[in-house]
C-alpha positions, 0 to 999 in steps of 0.5 A: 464669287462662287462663295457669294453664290452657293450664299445666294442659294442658301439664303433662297432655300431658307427664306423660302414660303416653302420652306418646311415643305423643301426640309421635308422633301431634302430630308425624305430624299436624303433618306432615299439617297442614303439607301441606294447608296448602301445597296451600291456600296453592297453591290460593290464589295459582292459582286466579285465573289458572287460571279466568282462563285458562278464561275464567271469571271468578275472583271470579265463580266463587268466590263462586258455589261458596262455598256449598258450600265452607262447607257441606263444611267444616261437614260435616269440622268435625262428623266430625273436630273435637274438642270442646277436653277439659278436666278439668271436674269438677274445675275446678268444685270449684275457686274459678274462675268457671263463665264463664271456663271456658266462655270458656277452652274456646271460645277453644281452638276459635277457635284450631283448625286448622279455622279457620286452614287456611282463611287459607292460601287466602283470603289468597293470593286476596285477594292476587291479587284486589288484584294484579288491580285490585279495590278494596283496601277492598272485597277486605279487607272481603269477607275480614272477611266470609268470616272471619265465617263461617268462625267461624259455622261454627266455633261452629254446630259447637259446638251440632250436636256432639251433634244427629245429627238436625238436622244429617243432614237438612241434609246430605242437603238440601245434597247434594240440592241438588248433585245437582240444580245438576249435572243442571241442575234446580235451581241454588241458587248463583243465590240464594247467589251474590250474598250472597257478591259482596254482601260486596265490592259493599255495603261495610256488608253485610260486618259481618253475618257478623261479626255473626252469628259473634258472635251464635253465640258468644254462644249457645254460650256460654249453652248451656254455662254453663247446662249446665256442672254435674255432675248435667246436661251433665256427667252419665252420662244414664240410659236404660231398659235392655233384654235382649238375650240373642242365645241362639242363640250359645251354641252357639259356646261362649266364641267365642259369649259374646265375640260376643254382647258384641261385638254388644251393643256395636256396637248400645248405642254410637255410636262403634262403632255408627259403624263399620257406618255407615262400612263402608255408606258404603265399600260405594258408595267403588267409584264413584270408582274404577271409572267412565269419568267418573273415570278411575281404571278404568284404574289398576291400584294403583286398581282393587284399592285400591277391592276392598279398601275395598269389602268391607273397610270394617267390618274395617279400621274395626272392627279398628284399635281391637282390644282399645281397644273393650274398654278399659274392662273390659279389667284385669277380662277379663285377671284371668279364665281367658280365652284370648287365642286365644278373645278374637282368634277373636271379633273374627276372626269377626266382621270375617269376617261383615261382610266376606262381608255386605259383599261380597254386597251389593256386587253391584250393581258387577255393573252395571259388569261381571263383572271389577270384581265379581271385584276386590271378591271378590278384595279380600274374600279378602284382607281375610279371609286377611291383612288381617283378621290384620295389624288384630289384629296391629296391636292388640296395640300399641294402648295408647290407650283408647276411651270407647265411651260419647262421644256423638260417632260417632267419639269424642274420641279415635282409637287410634294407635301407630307400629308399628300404622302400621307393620304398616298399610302391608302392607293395602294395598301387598301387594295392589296390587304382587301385582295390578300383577306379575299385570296386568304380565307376564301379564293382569289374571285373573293379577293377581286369581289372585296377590291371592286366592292370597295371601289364601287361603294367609293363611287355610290357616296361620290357626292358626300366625298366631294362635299368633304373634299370641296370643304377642305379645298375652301379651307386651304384656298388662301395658303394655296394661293399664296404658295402659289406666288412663290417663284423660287 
């Protein structure tokens, strides 16, 4: 059963209408897998001599920062793993057993690049261990241990997917914890530490994580087949609706009517609602780049690269996926006497607004002086005059739709196009070349004066580059639309 499954699968990618976009994007991930995999394996076979070198000791060392090595993991898993996607409903009105299903799914997640990433970088170090005189037996067992919890988070995952409230919490404790082991309040490695180092040292100790994956593995799998039915796990939950009428953007006539659909969105929806949660976090991205400790403060590129996160989190997270947030009412929009033009101006405006919020409450930058506030206005100058026509731009080839309704934060699916990569790449190489040519032929206030200028002109011939975009939404209308209908 599982052969006719992963056919199923197979014959679904291939016979997609989004087919060359799903080749690119597997090809443009693969490419991103291959690279991480090659800095793990690297990481791997150098971390022993490179602690040894410090005069640390190298077992000593990893196992005391795996704690948080695992609980980093578990964090990526929450935001970046997908769930595998089957076509359930109808599977279930097929004679297949509900259990291979299940077992079918989980598989696919055990299998994932979550988890083999990890064995480009314990296996070199068990490796290295070995070369380096430690027990054979002892360094496989303490791998088999660490295997365990690499898949104890894998199926934790699983349960958490949906449980905002109970994984956030444990975040923050973890982070809390950070916190304090590097002001030397607390140090909760001195508890952890020696669970890790247990696995080499007490051989019988290495089977429990074994033991509790497996455990894990079996919760997952009751939670999924007591749920797996339409009218419960796989059914639309019903929620008590509420009006919102947002009257006073009436005044703004159809821009108005847009807005208020916009907003309503945003706040109805996780996925969308994530995007405020992703600009919040972009507003503190400025500390990695603009302290001493970090050494970034000198970087020119780095500097107007962290201006235009700062301000422009909401705009580019928000306006990568114009129109796919309104995909799944977009044939009955596009059947309607609405212009383009109206529809753009909506989502310009709104981008806008949150940049110029954005970019007030980055003031406390303020505290690292007037000069690194000015790269975050300089860098909001650019979003709204340039940055905020190229998302739009890039829109227009975005054929993959978005469920606004997944109950994941960021959704099953990201929108992806090869031309909007393209048409991504001038949002921020134009700014560090403009602030490098300032900073090099003459000082750092010209190279802010050449970023501002470039995004006050991209505003000044605002109208003629929506006349160009508007042209081209038009010229992609139908393929948008037909894209649109895909639901696989």
């Amino acid at each position: 059963m599982f052969k006719h499954f992963i056919i199923l699968e197979w014959k679904s990618f291939f016979r997609s209408a989004s087919f060359g976009t799903n080749l690119i994007v597997k090809i443009f991930m693969a490419l991103l897998a291959l690279y991480f995999m090659a800095i793990f394996l690297v990481l791997g076979f150098s971390i022993f001599p490179l602690l040894e070198e410090s005069g640390l000791n190298p077992f000593t060392t990893v196992n005391k920062y795996l704690i948080y090595y695992f609980i980093f993991d578990l964090a990526i898993r929450f935001f970046i793993q997908k769930m595998p996607v089957m076509n359930i409903r109808t599977l279930l009105a097929l004679p297949i057993k509900r259990n291979t299903i299940v077992h079918f799914a989980l598989a696919k997640t055990s299998i994932s690049f979550f988890n083999i990433l990890h064995a480009f970088f314990f296996i070199p170090f068990s490796i290295m261990l070995v070369l380096n005189h430690y027990s054979i037996t002892s360094v496989i067992l303490w791998h088999m241990g660490i295997l365990g919890i690499v898949f104890t988070n894998n199926y934790i995952n699983i349960l958490l997917n949906n449980k905002d409230s109970i994984f956030y919490p444990i975040l923050a404790l973890v982070i809390g914890c950070g916190i304090a082991q590097y002001y030397k309040v607390f140090d909760v490695t001195i508890y952890t530490a020696p669970l890790f180092e247990g696995l080499y040292k007490a051989n019988y100790f290495a089977l429990l994580p074994l033991v509790i994956a497996t455990a894990w593995y079996y919760f997952a799998f009751k939670f999924f087949n007591n749920n797996l039915n339409l009218d419960e796990g796989l059914g639309t939950k019903s929620v008590v609706a509420k009006t919102e009428n947002f009257n006073w953007l009436n005044q703004f006539g159809t821009l108005g009517t847009f807005l208020k659909n916009d907003i309503k969105m945003i706040k109805r929806n996780k996925r969308p609602r994530g995007t405020i949660l992703a600009s919040a976090v972009f507003l503190f991205y400025g500390f990695l780049f603009f302290n001493k400790v970090s050494g970034f403060n000198h970087n020119v590129g780095m500097q107007i690269f962290a201006g235009i996160f700062v301000s422009g989190g909401f705009l580019l997270n928000f306006g990568q996926f114009v129109p796919s947030w309104d995909s799944s009412y977009y044939q009955l929009m596009m059947s309607q006497n609405i212009q383009y033009k109206e529809y753009l101006s909506s989502k310009w405006w709104l981008m806008v607004i949150v940049t110029l919020i954005s970019t007030v409450l980055a003031s406390f930058y303020l505290y690292f002086g007037w000069h690194t506030y000015l790269l975050i206005v300089v860098g909001a100058i650019f979003n709204i005059g340039v940055n905020s026509h190229l998302v739009l731009l890039g829109g227009a080839y975005n054929k993959t739709p978005i469920d606004i309704t997944a109950r994941k934060g960021f959704g099953e699916r990201q929108a992806f196009e090869f031309k909007t990569m393209l048409i991504a790449i001038p949002k921020l190489a134009v700014p560090i070349i403009l602030y490098a040519i300032g900073t090099t032929f003459f000082n750092d206030n010209i190279g802010l004066l050449f970023v501002a200028v470039a995004g006050v002109l991209g505003f000044a011939f605002r109208g003629k580059v929506f006349n160009w975009i508007e042209k081209i939404y038009k010229t992609e209308k139908y393929a948008t639309i037909a894209a649109y209908k895909q639901k696989n």
